[in-house]
N, C-alpha and C positions, 0 to 999 in steps of 0.2 A: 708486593701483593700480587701483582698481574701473571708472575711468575708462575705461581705457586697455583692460580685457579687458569692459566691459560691453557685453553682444551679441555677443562676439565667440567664436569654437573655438578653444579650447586644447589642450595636449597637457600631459600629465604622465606621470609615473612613479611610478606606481603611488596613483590618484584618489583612492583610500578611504583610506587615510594622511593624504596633504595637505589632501584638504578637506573630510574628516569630523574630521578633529581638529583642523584649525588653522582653514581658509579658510573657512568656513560661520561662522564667531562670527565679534564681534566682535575685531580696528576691521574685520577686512575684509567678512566678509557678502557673498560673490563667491559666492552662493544662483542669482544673475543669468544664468551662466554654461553653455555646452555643452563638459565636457573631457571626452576622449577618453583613455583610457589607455592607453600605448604599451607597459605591463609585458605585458600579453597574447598582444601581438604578437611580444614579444623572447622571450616563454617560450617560445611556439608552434613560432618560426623555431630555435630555440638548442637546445632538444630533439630537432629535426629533425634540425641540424646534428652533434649528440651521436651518433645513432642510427644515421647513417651513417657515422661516424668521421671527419668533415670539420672538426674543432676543433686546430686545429693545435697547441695547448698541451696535452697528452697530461691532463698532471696534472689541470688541471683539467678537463676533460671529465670525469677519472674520477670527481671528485669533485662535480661536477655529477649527472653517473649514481646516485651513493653517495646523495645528498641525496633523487634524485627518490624510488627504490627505498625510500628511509626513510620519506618522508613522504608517498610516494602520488602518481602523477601531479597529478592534480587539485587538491593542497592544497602543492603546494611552488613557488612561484613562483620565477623567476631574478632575485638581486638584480640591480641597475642597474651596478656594479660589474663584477660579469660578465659582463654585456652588453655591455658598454664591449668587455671584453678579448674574448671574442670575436669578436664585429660589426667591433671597430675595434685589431686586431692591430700595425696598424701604430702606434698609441699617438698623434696627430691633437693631444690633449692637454697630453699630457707626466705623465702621473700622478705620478711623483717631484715636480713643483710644487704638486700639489692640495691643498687645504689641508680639506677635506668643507666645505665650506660651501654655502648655496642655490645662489651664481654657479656654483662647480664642476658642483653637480649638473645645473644648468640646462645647461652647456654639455656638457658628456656625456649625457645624456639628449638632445641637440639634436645632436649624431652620432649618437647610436643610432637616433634617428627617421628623421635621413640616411640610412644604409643598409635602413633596414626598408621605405623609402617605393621605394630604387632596386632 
C-alpha cells in the first residue's frame, strides 16, 4: 500500500480518524503522504443544502439541523453516511448491499467526492 500512495494526494473521509489512529503507525507509516479531507467539504456543502431546504429527504435534513443546533456548528461534522444520502439520492451504490467495510466506505466516499468536485 505505501507504494502505491507514496508521493502521491489522497482524499479521505474524515483524515484525523484514518491516519492518526490507524495510517501514521505501523505496518503502514503512510507519514509520506499529502490527504485531503473531503468531510469538510461534505459538511460545508450539506449544511448549505439544509439551510435552504434543498435536501429532498425531509427527515433527515431535520435531523441533521437537530444534530448541528446540539452540537454547535463548528464541532458536529456530517457523517460519510449522510453525505452519501444526500449528495447521492439516487443511491449509485445500493446501500441495502453494504456491508460497512473499508471497500464500501471507499466507494461511497469516492461518489461523494464525485459530486463535491462537479
Amino acid at each position: 500500500m505505501r507504494g502505491i500512495v507514496l508521493n502521491q494526494r489522497v482524499t479521505a473521509y474524515n483524515v484525523e480518524f484514518d491516519f492518526f489512529k490507524f495510517l501514521l503507525d505501523e505496518p503502514w507509516n503512510l507519514d509520506c503522504i499529502i490527504a485531503y479531507d473531503i468531510m469538510h467539504l461534505a459538511t460545508d456543502r450539506i449544511y448549505d443544502l439544509a439551510d435552504d431546504d434543498l435536501i429532498e429527504d425531509k427527515e433527515l435534513r431535520s435531523r441533521l439541523l437537530r444534530e448541528r443546533e446540539a452540537f454547535g456548528q463548528e464541532d458536529k461534522w456530517i457523517r460519510s453516511i449522510d453525505a452519501y444520502r444526500v449528495l447521492c439520492p439516487e443511491d449509485p451504490m445500493k446501500l441495502d448491499r453494504m456491508r460497512h467495510r473499508a471497500m464500501d466506505d471507499a466507494v461511497m466516499e469516492a461518489h461523494i467526492l464525485k459530486v463535491l468536485c462537479s
